[in-house]
N, C-alpha and C positions, 0 to 999 in steps of 0.2 A: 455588515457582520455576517459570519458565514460560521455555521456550525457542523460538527464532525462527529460520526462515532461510528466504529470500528465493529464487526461482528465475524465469528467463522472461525476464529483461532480452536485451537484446542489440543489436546494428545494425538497423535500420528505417529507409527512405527517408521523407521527408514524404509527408503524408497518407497514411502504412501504419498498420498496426493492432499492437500488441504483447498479452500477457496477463499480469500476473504471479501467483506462487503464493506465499504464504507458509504454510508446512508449522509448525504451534505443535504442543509436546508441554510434557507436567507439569501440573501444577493450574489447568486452566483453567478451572473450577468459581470459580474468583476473579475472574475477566473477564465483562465485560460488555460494553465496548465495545473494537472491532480498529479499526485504519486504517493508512491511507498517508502518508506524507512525502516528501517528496525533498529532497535538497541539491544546486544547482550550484554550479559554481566562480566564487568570489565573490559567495556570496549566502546567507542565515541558511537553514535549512533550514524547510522551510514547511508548512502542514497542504494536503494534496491532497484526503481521502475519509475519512469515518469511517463507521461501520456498530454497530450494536445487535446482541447474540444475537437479539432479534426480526425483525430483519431492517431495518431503518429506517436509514436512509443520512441523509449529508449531504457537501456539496460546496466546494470553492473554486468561486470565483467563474471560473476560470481554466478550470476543466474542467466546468462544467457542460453538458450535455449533449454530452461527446464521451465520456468517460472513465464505468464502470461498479462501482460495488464490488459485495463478494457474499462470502458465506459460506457452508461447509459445516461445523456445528458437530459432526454425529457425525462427521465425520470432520477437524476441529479444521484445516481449512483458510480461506483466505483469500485473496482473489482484486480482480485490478484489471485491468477491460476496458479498452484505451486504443484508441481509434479518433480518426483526422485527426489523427495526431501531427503536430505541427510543430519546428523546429530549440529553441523557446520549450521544449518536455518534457525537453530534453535534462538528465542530472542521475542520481544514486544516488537510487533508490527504498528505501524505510526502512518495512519492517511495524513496526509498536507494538501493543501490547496495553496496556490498563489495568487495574490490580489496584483493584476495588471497595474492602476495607478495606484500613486503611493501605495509602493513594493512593500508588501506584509506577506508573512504564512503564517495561515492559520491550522492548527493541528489536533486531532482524534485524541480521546484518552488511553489507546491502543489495545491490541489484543495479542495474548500472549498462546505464542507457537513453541510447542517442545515437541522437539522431534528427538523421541528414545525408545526402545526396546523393552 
């Protein structure tokens, strides 16, 4: 069992910078790979950033070169750098974690990003 919760979201003007944190606790000796989601209003919720315990990242097409992932695995955190936000990020951020055997994600109650003026 692996738990998740999300912190960092909040208001940001365009082109400001946000961070967020996802704090996991429980058997995460089952996880290999963490990442990002987000959901806006009227829209499926989408893959943003995924990340390896090794460290090996990958990206949407949408945030490639603005937005950062990153992890701290002794200390079972997880991290999403957002630089040049525009009003397009705006959305609930969703940490996931995947469970290697019998394939489950487990998922954050999220934190919601508006990015407006």
């Amino acid at each position: 069992q692996v738990q998740l919760v999300e912190s960092g979201g909040g208001l940001v003007q365009p082109g400001g910078s946000l961070r967020l944190s996802c704090a996991a606790s429980g058997s995460m000796l089952s996880i290999n790979v963490m990442g990002w989601y987000r959901q806006a209003p009227g829209k499926q919720r989408e893959l943003v950033a995924t990340i390896t315990r090794s460290g090996t990242p990958t990206y949407a097409d949408s945030v490639k070169g603005r937005f950062t992932i990153s992890r701290d695995n002794p200390k079972n955190m997880l991290f999403l750098q957002m630089n040049s936000l525009t009003r397009e990020d705006t959305a609930v951020y969703y940490c996931n974690a995947r469970r290697v055997a019998f394939p489950y994600n487990y998922w954050g109650q999220g934190t919601q990003v508006t990015v407006s003026s």
